[in-house]
C-alpha positions, -999 to 999 in steps of 0.1 A, spaced: -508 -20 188 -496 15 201 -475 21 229 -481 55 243 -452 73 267 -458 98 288 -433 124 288 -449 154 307 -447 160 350 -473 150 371 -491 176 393 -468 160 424 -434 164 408 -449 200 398 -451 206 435 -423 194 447 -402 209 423 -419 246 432 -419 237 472 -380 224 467 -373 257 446 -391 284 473 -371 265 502 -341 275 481 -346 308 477 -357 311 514 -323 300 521 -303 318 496 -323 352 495 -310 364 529 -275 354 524 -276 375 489 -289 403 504 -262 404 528 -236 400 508 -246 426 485 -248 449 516 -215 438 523 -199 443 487 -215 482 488 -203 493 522 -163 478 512 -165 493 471 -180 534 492 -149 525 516 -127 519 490 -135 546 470 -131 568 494 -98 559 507 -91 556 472 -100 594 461 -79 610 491 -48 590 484 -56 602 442 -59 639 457 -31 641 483 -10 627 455 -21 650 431 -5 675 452 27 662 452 28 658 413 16 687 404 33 709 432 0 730 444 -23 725 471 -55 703 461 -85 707 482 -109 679 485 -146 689 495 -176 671 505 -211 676 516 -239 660 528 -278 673 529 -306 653 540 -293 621 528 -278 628 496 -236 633 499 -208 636 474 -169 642 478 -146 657 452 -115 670 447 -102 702 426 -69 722 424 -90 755 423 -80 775 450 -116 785 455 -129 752 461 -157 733 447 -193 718 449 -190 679 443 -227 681 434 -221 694 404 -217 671 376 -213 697 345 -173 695 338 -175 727 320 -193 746 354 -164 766 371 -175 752 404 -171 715 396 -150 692 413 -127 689 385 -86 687 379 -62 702 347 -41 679 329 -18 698 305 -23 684 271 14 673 249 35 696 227 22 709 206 -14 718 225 9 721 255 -11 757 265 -43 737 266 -49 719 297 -78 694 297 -101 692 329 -112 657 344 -143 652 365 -134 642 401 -166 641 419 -185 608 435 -221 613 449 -245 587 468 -259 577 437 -223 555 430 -232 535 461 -266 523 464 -276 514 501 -246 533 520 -243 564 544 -216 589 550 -212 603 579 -191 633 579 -172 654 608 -177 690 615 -150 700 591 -147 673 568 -130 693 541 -91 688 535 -64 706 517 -34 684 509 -1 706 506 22 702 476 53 695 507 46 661 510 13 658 508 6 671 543 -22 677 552 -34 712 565 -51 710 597 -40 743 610 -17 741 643 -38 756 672 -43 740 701 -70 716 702 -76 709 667 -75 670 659 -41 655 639 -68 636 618 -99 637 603 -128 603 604 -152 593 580 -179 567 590 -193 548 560 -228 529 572 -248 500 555 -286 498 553 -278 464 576 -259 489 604 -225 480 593 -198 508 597 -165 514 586 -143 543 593 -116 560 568 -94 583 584 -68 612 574 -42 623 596 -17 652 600 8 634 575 -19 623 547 -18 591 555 -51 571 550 -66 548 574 -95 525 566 -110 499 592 -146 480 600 -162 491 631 -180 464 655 -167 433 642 -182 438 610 -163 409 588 -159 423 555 -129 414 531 -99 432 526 -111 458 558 -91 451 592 -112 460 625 -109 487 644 -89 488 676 
């Protein structure tokens, strides 16, 4: 005589396996989401803070004004950075265009007279799900003295320049320049995210 064992599910474990696995995801799906908002709107802050401090110290080191440029149409927005003293689009991702956001490094002896150009440019499409928000004049030169920064010295005209970053969930943070190149980077309306102090 044969015993036979039955090692297959039953249409009732089936179902409570799939009803315990969708009340899962129902819980988990919303906190995911929001932390991934969360992650994009700190790495576009970062990066930003990041690429002002990279240019205003550029300046120093290299001992000539660096201007960093940035631009914003219709929801699309880059910055860049370039020690070209004509400027340059940060929408342009061609390295060999004259008008790319790009810097010279002088190569060693004994290619000394070369000087390789780097690629300085970020664009919207580096952060998915983030806004930037951009002042008036939102471009900056950074002077070799220092690493001030050039705001001109009429009356009336701001000692710093602001930079809101927004999530698709309505978080904001805010990265700020002042007169003395110093960066500033802070979450606006009690927006908890790591590493990003609030506002005052």
């Amino acid at each position: 005589m044969s015993i036979s064992s039955n090692k297959g599910f039953t249409l009732i474990e089936l179902l409570i396996a799939i009803t315990i696995l969708v009340i899962l995801l129902t819980l988990a799906g919303p906190s995911f989401v929001d932390n991934l908002d969360r992650r994009s709107l700190i790495n576009a802050t970062q990066s930003l803070s990041d690429q002002i401090q990279l240019a205003r110290s550029t300046a120093i080191v290299r001992n000539q004004p660096i201007i960093m440029v940035f631009d914003e149409d219709d929801g699309d927005w880059c910055f860049g950075f370039t020690d070209r003293a004509t400027g340059c689009d940060c929408l342009v991702d061609d390295i060999e265009a004259a008008n790319a956001c790009t810097v010279g490094v002088a190569q060693p002896a004994p290619d000394d007279t070369d000087e390789e150009r780097f690629l300085t440019s970020m664009t919207n499409s580096d952060f998915a799900r983030v806004t930037l928000n951009l002042p008036s004049s939102p471009n900056l030169t950074f002077e070799p003295t220092r690493g001030l920064l050039n705001l001109g010295l009429a009356a009336g005209v701001p000692r710093f320049v602001e930079y809101e970053i927004v999530s698709d969930r309505n978080r904001t943070t805010r990265v700020s320049v002042n007169i003395i190149g110093r960066v500033n980077r802070c979450a606006a309306d009690n927006a908890l995210l790591g590493g990003i102090q609030e506002c005052l």
